[in-house]
N, C-alpha and C positions, 0 to 999 in steps of 0.2 A: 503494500500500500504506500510506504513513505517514498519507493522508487517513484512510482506512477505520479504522485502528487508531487516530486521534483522536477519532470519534466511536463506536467501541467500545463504551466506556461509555455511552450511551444506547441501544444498542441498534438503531442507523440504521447504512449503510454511507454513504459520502460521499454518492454520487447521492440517496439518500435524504433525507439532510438538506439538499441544497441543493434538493427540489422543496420541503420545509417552509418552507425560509426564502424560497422566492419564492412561493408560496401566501402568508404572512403578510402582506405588505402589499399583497397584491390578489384579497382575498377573491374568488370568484366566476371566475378565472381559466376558461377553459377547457383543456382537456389537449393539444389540439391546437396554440393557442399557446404554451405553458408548454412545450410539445417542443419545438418550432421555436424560441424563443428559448436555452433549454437543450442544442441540438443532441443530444437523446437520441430515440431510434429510436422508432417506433410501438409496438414489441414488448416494448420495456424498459419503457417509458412505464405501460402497460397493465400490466403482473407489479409495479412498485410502486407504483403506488398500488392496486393489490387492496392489496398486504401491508401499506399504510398503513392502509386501510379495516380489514382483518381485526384489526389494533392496535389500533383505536378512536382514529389519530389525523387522522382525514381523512373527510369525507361526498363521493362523487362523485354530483351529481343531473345527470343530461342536458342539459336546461333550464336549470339555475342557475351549473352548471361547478364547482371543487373548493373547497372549505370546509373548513377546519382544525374539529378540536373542542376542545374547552377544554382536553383532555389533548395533543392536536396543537399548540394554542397553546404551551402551557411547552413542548414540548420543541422547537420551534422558536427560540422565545428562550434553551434552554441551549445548541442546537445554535449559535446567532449568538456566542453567550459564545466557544464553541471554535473559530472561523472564527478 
């Protein structure tokens, strides 16, 4: 609970901002291992990052794997501020 209500004010629940801050320094991740290193479920996995996508702060390409946007970028780096 005290994760969640720290990053509140951006608008991310925890899990959220720790896929941003490990998306950031490996652009092009895949989802598959970004789970498996994050020990988050298939099904969790997939529901955020749509709602990352639907934010404008994440590109999921198949082929390419996940990519922050310029707006994904800062808020990754305020989300590392509040870590």
């Amino acid at each position: 609970g005290r994760y969640n209500e720290a990053f509140a004010t951006e608008g991310v629940t925890f899990a959220q901002a720790a896929l941003l801050m490990n998306i950031f320094p490996q652009p092009g991740i895949r989802q598959s291992v970004l789970g498996k290193r994050l020990q988050i479920e298939k099904s969790a996995m997939s529901r955020d990052v749509q709602l990352l996508q639907r934010n404008g702060w994440l590109t999921d390409d198949v082929r390419k794997g996940l990519f922050l946007t310029e707006e994904g970028t800062l808020l990754a780096k305020r989300c590392h501020k509040i870590w």
